[in-house]
N, C-alpha and C positions, 0 to 999 in steps of 0.2 A: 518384437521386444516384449518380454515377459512383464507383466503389470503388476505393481506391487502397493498397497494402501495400508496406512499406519497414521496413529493419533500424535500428533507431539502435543503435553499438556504447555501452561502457563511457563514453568522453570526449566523445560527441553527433556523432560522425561516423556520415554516413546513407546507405546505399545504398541506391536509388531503383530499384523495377521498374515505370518506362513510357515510353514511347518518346524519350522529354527526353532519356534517359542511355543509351539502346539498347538497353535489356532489359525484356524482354515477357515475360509471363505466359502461357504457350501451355495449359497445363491446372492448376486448382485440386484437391485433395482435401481433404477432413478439417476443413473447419470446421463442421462439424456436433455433434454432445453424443450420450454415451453412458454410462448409468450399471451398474455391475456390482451385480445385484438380487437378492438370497437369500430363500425362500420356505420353510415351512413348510408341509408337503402334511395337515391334518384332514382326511381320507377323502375326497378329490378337492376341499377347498374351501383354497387358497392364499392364506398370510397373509405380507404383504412382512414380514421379520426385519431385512435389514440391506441398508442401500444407501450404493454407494462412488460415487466419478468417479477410474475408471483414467487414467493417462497418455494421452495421444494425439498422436497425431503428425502432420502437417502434409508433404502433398506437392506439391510444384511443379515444374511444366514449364518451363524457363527459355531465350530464345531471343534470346541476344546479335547485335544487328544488327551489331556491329561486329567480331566473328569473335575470334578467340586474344586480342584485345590485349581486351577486355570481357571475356574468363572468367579472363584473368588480373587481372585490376581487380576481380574474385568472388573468385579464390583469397586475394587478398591483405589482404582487408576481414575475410574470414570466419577465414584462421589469424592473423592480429595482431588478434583482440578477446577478448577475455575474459569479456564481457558483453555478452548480447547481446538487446533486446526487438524484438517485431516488431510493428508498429504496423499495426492496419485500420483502415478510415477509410472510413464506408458513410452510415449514419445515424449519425451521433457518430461517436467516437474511441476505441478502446481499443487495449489493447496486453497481449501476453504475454512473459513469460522465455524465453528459447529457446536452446537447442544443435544450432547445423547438424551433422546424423550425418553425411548423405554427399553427393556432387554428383558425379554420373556427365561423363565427355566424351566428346559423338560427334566424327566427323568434319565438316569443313566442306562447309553445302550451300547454294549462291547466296551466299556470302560469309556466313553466319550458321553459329552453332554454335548446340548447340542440347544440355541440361544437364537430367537430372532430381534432385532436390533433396530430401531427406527434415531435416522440420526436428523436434525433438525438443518439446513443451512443458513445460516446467518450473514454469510455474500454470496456471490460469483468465484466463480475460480478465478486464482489469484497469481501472477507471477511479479517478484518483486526486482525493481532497475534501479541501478542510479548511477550518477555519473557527477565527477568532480573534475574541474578546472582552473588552473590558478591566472591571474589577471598581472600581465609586470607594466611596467609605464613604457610608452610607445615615445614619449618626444615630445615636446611642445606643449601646448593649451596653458592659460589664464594661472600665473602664481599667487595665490594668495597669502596674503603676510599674517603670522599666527606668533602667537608667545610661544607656540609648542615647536620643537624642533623638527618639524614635519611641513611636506611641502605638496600642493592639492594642484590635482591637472585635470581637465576634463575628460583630453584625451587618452586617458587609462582608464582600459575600459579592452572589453574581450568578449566572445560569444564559443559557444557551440551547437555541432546539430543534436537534437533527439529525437528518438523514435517512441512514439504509443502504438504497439499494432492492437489498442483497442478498439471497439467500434464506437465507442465515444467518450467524451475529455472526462479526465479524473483529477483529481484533484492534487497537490503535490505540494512534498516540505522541504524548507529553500534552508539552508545553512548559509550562513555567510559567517567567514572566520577571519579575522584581523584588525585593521586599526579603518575607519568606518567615516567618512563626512557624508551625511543625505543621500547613504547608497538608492541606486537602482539594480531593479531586475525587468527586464521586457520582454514577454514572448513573444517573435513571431513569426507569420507562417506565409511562404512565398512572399516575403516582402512586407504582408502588414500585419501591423502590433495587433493581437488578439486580447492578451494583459498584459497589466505592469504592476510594480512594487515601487515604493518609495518611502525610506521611512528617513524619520528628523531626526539625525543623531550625529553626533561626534563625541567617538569611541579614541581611545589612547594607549589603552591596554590587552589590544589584541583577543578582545571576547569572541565566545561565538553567539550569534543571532539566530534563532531560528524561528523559522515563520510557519504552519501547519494552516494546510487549507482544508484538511480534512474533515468533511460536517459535523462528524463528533465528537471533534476534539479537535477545535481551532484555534488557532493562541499564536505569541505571538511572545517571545520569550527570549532573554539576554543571559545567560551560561557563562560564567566562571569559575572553573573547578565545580563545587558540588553548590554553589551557591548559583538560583533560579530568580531572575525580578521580571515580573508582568511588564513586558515593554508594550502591551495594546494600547496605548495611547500617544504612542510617539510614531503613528501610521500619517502620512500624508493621504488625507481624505478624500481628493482630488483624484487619486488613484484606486485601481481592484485592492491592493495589495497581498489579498489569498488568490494564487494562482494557481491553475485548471491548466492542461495540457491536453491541446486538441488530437483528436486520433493524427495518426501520420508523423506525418517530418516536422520538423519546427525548428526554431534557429532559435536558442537563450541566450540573452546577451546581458551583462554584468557590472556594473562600474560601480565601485568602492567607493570616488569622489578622491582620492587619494593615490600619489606615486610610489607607496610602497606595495610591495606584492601582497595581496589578499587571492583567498582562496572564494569559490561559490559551490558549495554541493546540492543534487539534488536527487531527492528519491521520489517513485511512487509505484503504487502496482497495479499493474495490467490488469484487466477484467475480460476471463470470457464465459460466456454463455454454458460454454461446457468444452469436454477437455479435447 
């Protein structure tokens, strides 16, 4: 399969390197993995201690057929974004966060310029999953009596499997959408709970919840139309409640606290080493 790599900025504007848009790929570096490995020397017998993935960087040979007016069409993509992913496209798709460091200019030769390019990475390669499930009442469990015209079962309540083929847990953002008492969420794996969610609420007007375990930017937030209120403090403390997804299989299992239908979504993205 032919390989193909391109910037999408912040607002989905794409800059394209292959010959469609006049810019070619003249040499690749750095998609390859490298882990920084600490050992342990027992009398010449070495025991791995501690293993990282350092930054890495990304370099490219860039050879605008169309001479000054294509490197200025580079210059001006790359300082008006803010945000920048770099999408490969081989076997599958993925994509990493990136900061263009620098991008050399020669002179013009046969009407082409010709640019070396150092791109910074700021993750792993990324592939993005998710998957949505709605919860209906099964029958039975504890009625509770409320002023509100709504009626609360234990026994509603639903799971499903997911998959992370990462090599280790990431972290993921939990949607929860409809009418809400002391929802749970519980992940677990063959059998036992890894995490759980649990927050103190009763909801009447079908918001959506959402929960972000994401380390830089973790929150915990109630959505109505365009209106956002900090719900971090309505967390049952007792619990994880930002939830991680272990590599492999897992079973997420869901309960509203409530017999009417609510939905659970979840997303998160895969991580690998390289592509």
């Amino acid at each position: 399969m032919r390989r193909k790599l391109y910037l999408v900025n912040e607002v989905g504007s794409t800059f394209y390197f292959d010959y469609v848009h006049n810019c070619l790929i003249e040499n690749l570096d750095g998609l390859g993995f490298e882990f920084d490995i600490e050992y342990e020397n027992f009398e010449a017998d070495f025991v791995e201690t501690k293993r990282s993935i350092p930054q890495r960087s990304i370099t490219l040979d860039l050879v605008f057929l169309d001479g000054y007016q294509g490197f200025t069409r580079w210059r001006e993509f790359v300082t008006k974004s803010n945000k920048l992913r770099l999408f490969y496209s081989c076997d599958g798709v993925k994509y990493c966060y990136v900061n263009v460091r620098s991008s050399t200019k020669t002179q013009m030769e046969s009407n082409s310029l010709r640019t070396q390019v150092v791109v910074d990475c700021l993750s792993l390669w990324l592939v993005n999953k998710s998957y949505s499930f709605n919860v209906r009442d099964m029958g039975g469990g504890k009625i509770y009596t409320y002023t509100y015209p709504h009626e609360y079962a234990v026994s509603f309540n639903g799971s499903i499997t997911v998959v992370n083929e990462s090599s280790r847990r990431i972290p993921m953002v939990i949607r929860l959408i409809g009418n809400l008492y002391n929802p749970r969420v519980i992940v677990r794996q063959n059998g036992v709970e890894v995490s759980s969610l649990r927050l103190l609420i009763d909801e009447r007007d079908q918001p959506t919840i959402e929960v972000s375990a994401v380390p830089t930017n973790q929150y915990i937030n109630k959505i109505e139309g365009s209106e956002v209120t900090d719900y971090y403090d309505k967390q049952d403390f007792s619990y994880d409640n930002f939830l991680y997804l272990p590599s492999g299989e897992s079973e997420v299992f869901f309960d509203p606290g409530v017999r009417e239908e609510a939905t659970c979504e979840i997303e998160f993205k895969e991580e690998y080493v390289a592509h």
